[in-house]
BAFI-3210 file (N, C-alpha, C; in Angstrom, 3 decimals, decimal comma, padded with zeros to 6 digits):
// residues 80
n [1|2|3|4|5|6|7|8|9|10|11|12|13|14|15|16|17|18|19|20|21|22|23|24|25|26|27|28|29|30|31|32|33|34|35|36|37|38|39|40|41|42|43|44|45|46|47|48|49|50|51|52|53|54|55|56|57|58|59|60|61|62|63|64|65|66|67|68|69|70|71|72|73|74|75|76|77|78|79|80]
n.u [039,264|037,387|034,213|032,226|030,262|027,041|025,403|022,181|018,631|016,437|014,132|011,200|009,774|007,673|008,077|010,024|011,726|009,545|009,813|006,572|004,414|000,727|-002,156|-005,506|-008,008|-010,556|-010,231|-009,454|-009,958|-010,200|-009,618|-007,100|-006,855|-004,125|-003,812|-001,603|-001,629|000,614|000,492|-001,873|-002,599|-001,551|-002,773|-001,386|-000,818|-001,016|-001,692|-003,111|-003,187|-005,881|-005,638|-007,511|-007,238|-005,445|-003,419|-001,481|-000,200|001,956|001,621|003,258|003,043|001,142|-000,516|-003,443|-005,186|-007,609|-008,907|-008,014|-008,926|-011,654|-012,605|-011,342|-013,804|-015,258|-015,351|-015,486|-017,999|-019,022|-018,305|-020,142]
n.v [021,190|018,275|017,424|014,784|012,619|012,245|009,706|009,532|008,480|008,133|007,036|008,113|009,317|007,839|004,885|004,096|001,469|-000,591|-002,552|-003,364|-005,004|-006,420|-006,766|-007,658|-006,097|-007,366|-010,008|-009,556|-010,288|-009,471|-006,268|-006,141|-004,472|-003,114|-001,076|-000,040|001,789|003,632|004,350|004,703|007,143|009,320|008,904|006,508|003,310|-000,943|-002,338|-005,050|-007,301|-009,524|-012,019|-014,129|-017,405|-017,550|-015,070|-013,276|-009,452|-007,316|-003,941|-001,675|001,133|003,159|005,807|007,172|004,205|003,151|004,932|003,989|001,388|001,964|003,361|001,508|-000,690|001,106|000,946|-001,396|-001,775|-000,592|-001,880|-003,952]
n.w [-011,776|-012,044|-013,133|-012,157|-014,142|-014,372|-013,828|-016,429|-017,146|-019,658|-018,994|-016,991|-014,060|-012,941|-013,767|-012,169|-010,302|-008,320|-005,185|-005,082|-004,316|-006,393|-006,421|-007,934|-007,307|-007,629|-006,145|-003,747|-000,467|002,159|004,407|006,813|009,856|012,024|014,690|017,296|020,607|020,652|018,078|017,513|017,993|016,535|014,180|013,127|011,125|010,531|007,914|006,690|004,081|002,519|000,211|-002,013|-001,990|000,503|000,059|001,861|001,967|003,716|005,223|006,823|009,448|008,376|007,444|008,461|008,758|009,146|007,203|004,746|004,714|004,915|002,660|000,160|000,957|000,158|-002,636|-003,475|-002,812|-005,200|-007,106|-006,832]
ca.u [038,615|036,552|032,983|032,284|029,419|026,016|024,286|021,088|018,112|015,430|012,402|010,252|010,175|006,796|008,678|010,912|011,398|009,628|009,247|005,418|002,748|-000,121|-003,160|-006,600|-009,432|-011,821|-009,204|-009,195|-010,737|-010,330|-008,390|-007,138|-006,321|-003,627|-003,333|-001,549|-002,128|000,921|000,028|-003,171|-003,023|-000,864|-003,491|-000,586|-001,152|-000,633|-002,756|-002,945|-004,355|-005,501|-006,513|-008,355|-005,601|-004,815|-002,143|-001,087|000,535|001,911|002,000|003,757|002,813|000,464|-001,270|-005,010|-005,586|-008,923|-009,577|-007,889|-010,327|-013,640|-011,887|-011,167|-014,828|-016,487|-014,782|-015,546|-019,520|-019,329|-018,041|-020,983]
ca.v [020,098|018,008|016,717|013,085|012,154|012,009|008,966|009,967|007,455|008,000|006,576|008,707|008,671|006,633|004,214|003,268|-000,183|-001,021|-003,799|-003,399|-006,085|-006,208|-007,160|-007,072|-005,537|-008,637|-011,035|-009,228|-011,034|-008,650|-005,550|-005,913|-002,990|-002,756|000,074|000,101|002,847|004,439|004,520|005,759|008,670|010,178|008,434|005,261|001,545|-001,694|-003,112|-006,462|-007,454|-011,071|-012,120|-015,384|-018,729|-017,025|-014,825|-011,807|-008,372|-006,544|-003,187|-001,115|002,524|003,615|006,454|006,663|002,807|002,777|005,268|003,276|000,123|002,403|003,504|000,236|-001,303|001,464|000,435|-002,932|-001,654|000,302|-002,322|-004,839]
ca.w [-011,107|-012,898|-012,081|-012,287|-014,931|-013,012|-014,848|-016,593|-017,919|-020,309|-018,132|-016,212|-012,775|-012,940|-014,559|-011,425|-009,943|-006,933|-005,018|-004,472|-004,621|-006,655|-006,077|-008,230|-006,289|-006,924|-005,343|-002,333|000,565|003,457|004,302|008,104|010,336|013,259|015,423|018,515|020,902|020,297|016,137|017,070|018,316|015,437|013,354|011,743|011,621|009,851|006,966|006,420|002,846|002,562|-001,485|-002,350|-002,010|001,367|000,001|002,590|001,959|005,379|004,907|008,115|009,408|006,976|007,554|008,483|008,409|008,939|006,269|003,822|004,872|004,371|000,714|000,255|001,141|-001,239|-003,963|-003,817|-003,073|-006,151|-007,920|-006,142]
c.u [037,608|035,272|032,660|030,418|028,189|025,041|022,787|020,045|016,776|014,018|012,001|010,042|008,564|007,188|009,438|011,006|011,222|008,942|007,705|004,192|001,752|-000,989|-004,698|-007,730|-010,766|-011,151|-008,663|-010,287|-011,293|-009,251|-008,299|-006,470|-005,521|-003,185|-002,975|-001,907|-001,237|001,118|-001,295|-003,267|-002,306|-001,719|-002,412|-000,990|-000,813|-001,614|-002,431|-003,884|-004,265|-006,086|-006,719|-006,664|-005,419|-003,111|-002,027|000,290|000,238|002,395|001,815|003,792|002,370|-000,542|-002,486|-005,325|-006,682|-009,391|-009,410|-008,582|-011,237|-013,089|-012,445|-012,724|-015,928|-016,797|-015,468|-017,398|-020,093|-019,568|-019,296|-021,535]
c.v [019,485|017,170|015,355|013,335|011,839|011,073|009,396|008,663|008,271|007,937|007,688|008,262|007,815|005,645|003,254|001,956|-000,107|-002,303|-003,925|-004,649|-005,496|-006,651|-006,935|-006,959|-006,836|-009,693|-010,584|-009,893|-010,046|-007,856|-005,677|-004,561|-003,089|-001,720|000,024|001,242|003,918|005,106|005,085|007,032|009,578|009,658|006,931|003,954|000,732|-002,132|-004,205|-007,032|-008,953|-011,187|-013,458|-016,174|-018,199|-016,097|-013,466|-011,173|-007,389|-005,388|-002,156|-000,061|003,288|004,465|006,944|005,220|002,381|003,647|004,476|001,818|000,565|002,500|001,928|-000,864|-000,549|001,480|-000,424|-002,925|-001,035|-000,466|-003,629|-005,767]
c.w [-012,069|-012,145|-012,630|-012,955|-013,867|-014,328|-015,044|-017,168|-018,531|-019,560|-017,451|-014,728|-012,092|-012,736|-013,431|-011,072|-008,445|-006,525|-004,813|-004,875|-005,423|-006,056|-006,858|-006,843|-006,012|-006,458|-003,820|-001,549|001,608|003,350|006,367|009,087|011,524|013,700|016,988|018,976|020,660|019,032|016,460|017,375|017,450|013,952|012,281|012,133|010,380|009,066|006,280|005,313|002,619|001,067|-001,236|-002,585|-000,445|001,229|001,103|002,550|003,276|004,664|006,393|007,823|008,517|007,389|007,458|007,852|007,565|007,526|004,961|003,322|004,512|003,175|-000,012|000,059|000,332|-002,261|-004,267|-003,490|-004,306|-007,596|-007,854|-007,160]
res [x|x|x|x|x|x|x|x|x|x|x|x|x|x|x|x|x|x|x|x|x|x|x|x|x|x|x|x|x|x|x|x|x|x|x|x|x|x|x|x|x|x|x|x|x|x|x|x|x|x|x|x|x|x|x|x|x|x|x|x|x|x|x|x|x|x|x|x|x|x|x|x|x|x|x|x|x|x|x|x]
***
């Protein structure tokens, strides 16, 4: 039997391709938070990132919202 070639690449799995947004930190405007009730009580919700121009990135079921908003807001006090 023979086994079929399992393609290999070089890169690192850093390296991958994903679709993800950037965003610099001083071009952020606001981070918004949605939690319905049935996302809250397992602690998930939606974060809604708005940057300067009005650009917004939705980002769905994301675990501890709100913590990622305080993070988020101490950064940007740190950076003040």
């Amino acid at each position: 039997m023979r086994v079929p070639a399992i393609p290999s690449t070089s890169r690192s799995p850093e390296h991958k391709d994903f679709d993800t947004p950037e965003m610099n930190l001083q071009k952020i405007e606001s981070v918004g938070v949605d939690q319905s009730l049935p996302g809250r009580l397992p602690g998930y919700g939606d974060i809604t990132i708005i940057g300067t121009g009005g650009t917004r990135e939705q980002f769905r079921s994301i675990a501890d919202p709100v913590r990622f908003r305080r993070t988020f807001q101490e950064q940007v006090a740190r950076q003040g």
